[in-house]
N, C-alpha and C positions, 0 to 999 in steps of 0.2 A: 383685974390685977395681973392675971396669969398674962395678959395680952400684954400691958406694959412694960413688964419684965422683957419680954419677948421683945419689944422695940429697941429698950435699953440695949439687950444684946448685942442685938441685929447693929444698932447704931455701932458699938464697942468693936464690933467684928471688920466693919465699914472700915474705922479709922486703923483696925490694926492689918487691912488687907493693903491700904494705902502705904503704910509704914513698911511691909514688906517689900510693898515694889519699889521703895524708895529707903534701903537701907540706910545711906549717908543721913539720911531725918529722921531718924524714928524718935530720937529724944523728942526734936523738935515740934514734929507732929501729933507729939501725945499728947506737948503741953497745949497745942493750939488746940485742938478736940476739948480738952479741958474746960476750957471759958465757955464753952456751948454746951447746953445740954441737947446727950447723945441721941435720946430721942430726936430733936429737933435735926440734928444734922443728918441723921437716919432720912427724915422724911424728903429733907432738901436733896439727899440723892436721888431717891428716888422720885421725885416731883420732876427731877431734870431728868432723866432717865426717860421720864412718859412725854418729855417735853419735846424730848430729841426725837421718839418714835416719830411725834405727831406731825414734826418736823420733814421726817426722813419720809413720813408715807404720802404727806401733799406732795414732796416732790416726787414719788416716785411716779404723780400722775401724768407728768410729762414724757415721761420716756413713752417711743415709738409715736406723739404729735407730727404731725408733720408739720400744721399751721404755727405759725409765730406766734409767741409768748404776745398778750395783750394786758392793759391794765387789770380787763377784767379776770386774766387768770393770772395777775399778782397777788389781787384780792381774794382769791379762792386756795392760793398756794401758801403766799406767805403770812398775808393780813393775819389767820389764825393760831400764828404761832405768835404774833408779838401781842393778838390780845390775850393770850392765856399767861404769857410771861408777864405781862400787866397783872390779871389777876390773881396769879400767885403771890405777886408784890403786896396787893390791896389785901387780900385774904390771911398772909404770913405776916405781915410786918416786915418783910423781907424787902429789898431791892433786886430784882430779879431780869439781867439783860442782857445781851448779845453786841462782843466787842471783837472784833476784828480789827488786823491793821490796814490789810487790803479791805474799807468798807467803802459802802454803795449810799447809805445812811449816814449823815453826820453825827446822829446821836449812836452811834454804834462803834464809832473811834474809841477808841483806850482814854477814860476816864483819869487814871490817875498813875503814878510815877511804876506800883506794883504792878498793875496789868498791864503795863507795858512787858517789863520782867517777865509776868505768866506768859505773855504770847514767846516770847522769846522763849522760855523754858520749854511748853509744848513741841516751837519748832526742831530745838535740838535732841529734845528728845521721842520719837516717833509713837511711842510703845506706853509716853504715860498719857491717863487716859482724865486724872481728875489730883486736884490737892488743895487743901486748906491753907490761908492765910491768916495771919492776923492785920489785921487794918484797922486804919481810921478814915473813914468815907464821910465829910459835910460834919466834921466834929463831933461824929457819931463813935465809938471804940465796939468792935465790934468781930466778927468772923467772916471771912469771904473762901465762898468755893469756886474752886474754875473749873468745868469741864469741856473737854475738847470737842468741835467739831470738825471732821474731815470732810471733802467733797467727794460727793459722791458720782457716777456718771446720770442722773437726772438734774445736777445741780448744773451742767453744763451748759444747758438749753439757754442759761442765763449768763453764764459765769466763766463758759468757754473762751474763746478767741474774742479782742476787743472787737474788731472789725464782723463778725459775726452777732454780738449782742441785738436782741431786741430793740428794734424803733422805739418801742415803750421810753425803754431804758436808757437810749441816748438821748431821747426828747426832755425829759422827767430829772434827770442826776447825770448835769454835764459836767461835776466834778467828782463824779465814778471812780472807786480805783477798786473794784471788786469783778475783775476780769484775768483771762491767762491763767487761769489757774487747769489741773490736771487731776485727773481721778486721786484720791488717796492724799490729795495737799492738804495743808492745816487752813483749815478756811476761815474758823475764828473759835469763838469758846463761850461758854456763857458763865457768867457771874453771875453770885447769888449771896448778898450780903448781909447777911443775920448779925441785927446789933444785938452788944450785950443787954441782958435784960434791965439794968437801972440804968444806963442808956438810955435806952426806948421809954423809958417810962418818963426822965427828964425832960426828953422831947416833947412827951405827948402833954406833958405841964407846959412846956413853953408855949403850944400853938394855940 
């Protein structure tokens, strides 16, 4: 009991740490918090939170390589981040994925007319770091979070200079545009879309 509570909080705490850093929202973002229970959105941070680490720490295996990036250290750096973003998807009922506008992936482009907006909002703002949406994703009504990610200097090994990229990487995605980027740039963001609950439950009657 004690522990749920405890979530609740933590979740209510989440949305009003958001609302400060984003004074011009705060109505807005209180109502969107709303439609989601705060446990839920509580976890979704923190789920991206541990997603970004796991993210950040494959890549920090590259730094000081001398050898060139190969397929098989795509699959040991990045493979593990898009399967866990898989299974937080399968496991939450969540939609859970990584959208960039410079992407390397075509399923990683901007999904829909908002996250275009998000990347843009990110870009102009440096400092924010994560914010709630309300959407509609595949006729679903629902909650979507975006959290930023920046490049980091391991992320360059791939993502540096076009003319420097990996063989891999020119062979593999000859329509790349996930290059030129610089320590500290907004590299893309991840979404994480949590339908409403009789949503999800209409869905799971339809299929």
């Amino acid at each position: 009991m004690l522990t749920h509570i405890y979530r609740i909080v933590f979740g209510m705490g989440l949305a009003i740490v958001f609302i400060l850093l984003n004074p011009s929202q705060a109505w807005a973002q209180a109502i969107l918090a709303a439609h989601t229970n705060p446990d839920t959105l509580a976890k979704a941070v923190q789920e991206i939170e541990q997603l970004d680490s796991l993210r950040s720490g494959l890549a920090s295996s590259l730094e000081g390589r001398t050898e060139e990036p190969t397929m098989q250290t795509m699959k040991e750096v990045c493979k593990p981040v898009g399967m866990r973003a898989m299974q937080l998807s399968q496991e939450n009922g969540w939609q859970v994925k990584q959208i960039s506008g410079k992407y390397r992936n075509p399923a990683h482009a901007p999904d829909t007319l908002q996250s275009k907006l998000a990347l843009a909002r990110f870009e102009q703002n440096p400092e924010l770091m994560g914010f709630w949406e309300r959407e509609t994703l595949n006729d679903q009504e629902g909650t979507r979070y975006y959290r930023r990610i920046n490049v980091e200097a391991s992320c360059l090994s791939c993502h540096g200079l076009k003319n420097n990229r990996p063989q891999v990487v020119k062979d593999n995605y000859p329509q790349d545009l996930a290059y030129d980027f610089q320590v500290g740039d907004l590299r893309g963001m991840y979404a994480v879309f949590i339908p409403d609950v009789k949503d999800a439950l209409q869905q799971a009657l339809r299929e």
